[in-house]
C-alpha positions as MATLAB code, in Angstrom:
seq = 'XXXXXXXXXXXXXXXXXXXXXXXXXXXXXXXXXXXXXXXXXXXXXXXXXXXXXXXXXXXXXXXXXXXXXXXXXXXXXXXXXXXXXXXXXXXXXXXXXXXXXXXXXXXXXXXXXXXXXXXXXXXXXXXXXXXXXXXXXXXXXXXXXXXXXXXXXXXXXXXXXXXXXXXXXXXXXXXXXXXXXXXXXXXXXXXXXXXXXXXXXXXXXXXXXXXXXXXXXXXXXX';
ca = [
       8.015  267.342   84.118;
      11.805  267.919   83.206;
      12.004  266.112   80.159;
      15.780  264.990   80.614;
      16.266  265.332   84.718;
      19.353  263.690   85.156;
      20.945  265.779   82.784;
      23.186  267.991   83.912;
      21.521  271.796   84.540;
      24.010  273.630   82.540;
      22.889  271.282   79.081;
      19.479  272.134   79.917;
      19.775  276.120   79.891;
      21.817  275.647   77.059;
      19.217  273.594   74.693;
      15.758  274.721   73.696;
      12.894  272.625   74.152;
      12.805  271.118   70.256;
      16.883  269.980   70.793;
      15.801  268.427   74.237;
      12.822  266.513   72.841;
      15.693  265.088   69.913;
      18.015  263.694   72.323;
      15.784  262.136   74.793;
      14.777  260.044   71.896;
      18.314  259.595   70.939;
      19.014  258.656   73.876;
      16.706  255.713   74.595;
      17.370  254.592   71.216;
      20.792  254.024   72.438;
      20.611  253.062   76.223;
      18.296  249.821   74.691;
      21.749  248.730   73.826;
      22.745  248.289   77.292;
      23.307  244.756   78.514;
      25.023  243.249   81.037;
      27.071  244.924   84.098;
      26.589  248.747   83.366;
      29.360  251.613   84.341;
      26.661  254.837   83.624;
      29.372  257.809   83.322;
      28.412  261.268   84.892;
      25.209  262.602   85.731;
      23.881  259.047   85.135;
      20.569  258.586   83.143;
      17.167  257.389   84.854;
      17.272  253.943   85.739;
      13.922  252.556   83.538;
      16.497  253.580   80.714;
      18.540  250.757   81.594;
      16.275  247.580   82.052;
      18.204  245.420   80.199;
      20.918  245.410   82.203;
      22.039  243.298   85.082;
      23.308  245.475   87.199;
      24.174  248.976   86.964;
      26.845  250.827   88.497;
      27.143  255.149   88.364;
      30.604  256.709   88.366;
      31.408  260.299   88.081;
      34.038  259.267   85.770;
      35.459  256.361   84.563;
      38.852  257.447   85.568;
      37.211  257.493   89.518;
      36.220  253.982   88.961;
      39.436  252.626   87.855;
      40.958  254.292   90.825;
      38.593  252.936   93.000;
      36.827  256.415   94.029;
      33.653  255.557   92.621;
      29.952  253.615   94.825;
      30.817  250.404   93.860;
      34.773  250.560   93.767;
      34.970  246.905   94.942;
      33.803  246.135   91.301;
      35.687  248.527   89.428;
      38.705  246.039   88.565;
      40.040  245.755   85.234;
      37.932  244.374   82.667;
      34.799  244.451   85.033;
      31.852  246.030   82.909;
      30.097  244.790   79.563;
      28.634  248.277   78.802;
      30.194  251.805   79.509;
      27.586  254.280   78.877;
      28.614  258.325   78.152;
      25.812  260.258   77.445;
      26.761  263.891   77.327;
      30.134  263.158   79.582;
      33.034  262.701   77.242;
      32.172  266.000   75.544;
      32.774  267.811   79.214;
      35.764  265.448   80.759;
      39.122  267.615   80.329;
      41.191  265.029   80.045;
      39.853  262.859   77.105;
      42.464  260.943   76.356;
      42.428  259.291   80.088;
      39.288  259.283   80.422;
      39.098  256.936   77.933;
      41.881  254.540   78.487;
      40.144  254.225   81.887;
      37.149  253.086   79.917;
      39.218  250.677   77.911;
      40.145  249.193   81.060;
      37.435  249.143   83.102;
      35.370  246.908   79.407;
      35.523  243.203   79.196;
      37.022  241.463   76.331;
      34.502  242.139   73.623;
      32.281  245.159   75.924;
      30.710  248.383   74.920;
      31.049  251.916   74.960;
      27.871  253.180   73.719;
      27.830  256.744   73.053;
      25.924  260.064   72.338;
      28.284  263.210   72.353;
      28.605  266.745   70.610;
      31.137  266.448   68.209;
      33.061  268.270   65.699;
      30.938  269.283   62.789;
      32.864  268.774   59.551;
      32.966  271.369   56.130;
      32.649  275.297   56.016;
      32.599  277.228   59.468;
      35.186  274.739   60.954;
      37.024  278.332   62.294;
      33.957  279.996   63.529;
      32.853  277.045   65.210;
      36.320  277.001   66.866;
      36.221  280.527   68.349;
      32.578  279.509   69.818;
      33.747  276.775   71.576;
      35.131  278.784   74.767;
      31.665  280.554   74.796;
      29.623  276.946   74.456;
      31.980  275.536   76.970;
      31.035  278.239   79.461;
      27.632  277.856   78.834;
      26.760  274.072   78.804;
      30.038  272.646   80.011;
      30.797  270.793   76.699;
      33.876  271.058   74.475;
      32.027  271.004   70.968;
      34.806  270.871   68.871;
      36.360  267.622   69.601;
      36.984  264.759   67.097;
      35.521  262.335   69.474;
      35.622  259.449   66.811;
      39.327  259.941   66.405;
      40.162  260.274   69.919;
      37.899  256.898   70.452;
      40.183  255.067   67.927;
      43.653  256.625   69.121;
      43.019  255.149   72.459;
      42.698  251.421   70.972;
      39.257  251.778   70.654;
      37.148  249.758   67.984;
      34.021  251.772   66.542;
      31.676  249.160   65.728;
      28.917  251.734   64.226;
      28.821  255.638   64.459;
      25.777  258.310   63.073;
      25.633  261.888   63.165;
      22.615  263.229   64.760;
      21.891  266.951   62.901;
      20.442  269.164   65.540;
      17.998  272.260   64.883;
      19.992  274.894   63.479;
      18.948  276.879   66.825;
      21.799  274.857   68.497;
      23.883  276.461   66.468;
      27.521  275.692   67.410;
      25.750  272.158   68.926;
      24.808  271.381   65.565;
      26.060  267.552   65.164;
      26.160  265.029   67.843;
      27.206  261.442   67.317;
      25.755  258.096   68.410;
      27.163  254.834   68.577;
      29.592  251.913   69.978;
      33.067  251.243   70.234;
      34.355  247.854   71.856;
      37.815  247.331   73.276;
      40.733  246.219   70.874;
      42.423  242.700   71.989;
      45.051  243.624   73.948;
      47.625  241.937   71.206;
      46.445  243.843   68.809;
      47.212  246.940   70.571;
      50.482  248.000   69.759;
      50.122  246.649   66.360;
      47.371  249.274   65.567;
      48.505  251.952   67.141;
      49.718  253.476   64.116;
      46.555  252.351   62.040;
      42.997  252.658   61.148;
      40.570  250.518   62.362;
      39.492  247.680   59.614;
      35.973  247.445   61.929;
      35.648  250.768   62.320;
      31.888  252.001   59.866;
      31.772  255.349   59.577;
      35.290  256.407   59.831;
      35.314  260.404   60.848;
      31.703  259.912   61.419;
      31.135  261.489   58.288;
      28.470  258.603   56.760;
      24.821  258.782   56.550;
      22.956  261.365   58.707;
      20.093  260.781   61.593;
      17.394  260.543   60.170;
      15.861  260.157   63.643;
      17.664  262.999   64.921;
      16.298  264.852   61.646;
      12.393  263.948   62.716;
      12.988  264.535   65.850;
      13.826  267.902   65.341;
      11.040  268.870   62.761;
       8.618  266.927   65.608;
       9.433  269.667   68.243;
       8.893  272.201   66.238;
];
């Protein structure tokens, strides 16, 4: 059985068995989270995953939905969802920056984007990691190299809590993912923190503590 079959086919040639077995786990940890009316970005996730929520909806992007192009468009009004979920789907949008202000939208006062991404892995390498993102991109559709948390907070964004997840070193440029959940800023408090950091934001450049799920994960599959 295909441990992660609604994930998209490119992530799966890309990722060995051991860095599959990590994120599945990472994965449910997160999707428990879930509550509410549920916009699943992307390739979606299998629907026992989401049993807490109330209803859930499946978008190819949350840009579609707030254009009304997505199953379920008579729903996809502003401030319609409690939970956005993006597993593996902001890492492989082009345009990031819409792509989230869609999802800012599309969450109610006080919902959730909950989160588990590739991200940019911080310290020595930062340039060779760079000129392997073209070749990782072509391979498992991902742009590695993104600061995700600071593109989550430029687009009035809240990160409520953030972790890096360290991969196997097999991955290798996939090395760090992060997990975690940003709510939507009060709209008056918008422009006055658009220059700012984020007082609720833990974690900051998701540099804090690492996985140490993600970490036994990794040395399980082995």
């Amino acid at each position: 059985m295909d441990p992660l079959p609604a994930f998209p086919s490119g992530v799966l040639r890309a990722l060995p068995p051991v860095a599959r077995a990590v994120l599945r786990e990472q994965r449910r940890r997160l999707l428990r989270r879930a509550s509410g009316r549920v916009l699943d970005l992307g390739d979606g996730t299998e629907p026992d995953l989401l049993a807490g929520a109330d209803e859930v909806v499946r978008a190819r992007s949350a840009a579609a939905a707030a254009l009304d192009e997505a199953p379920g468009d008579e729903h996809a009004a502003e401030g319609s969802f409690d939970t956005v979920v993006s597993v593996l789907h902001l890492a492989a949008v082009e345009d990031l920056a819409t792509e989230l202000a869609a999802v800012r939208r599309l969450l109610t006062p006080g919902g959730r984007l909950l989160f588990l991404e590739p991200a940019r892995q911080p310290g020595p390498g930062h340039r060779l990691r760079s000129a392997a993102s073209p070749l990782v991109r072509l391979v498992s559709g991902w742009e590695a190299n993104r600061d995700l948390p600071l593109a989550i907070r430029s687009n009035h964004l809240i990160i409520i809590d953030i972790e890096r997840i360290n991969m196997p070193p097999v991955v290798w440029p996939l090395r760090t993912f992060v997990l975690g959940a940003a709510t939507r800023r009060p709209a008056d408090l918008v422009d006055l923190g658009a220059d700012g950091g984020d007082t609720a934001d833990r974690g900051d450049d998701a540099g804090g503590a690492d996985d140490a799920a993600g970490a036994s994960g990794s040395e399980a599959g082995e």
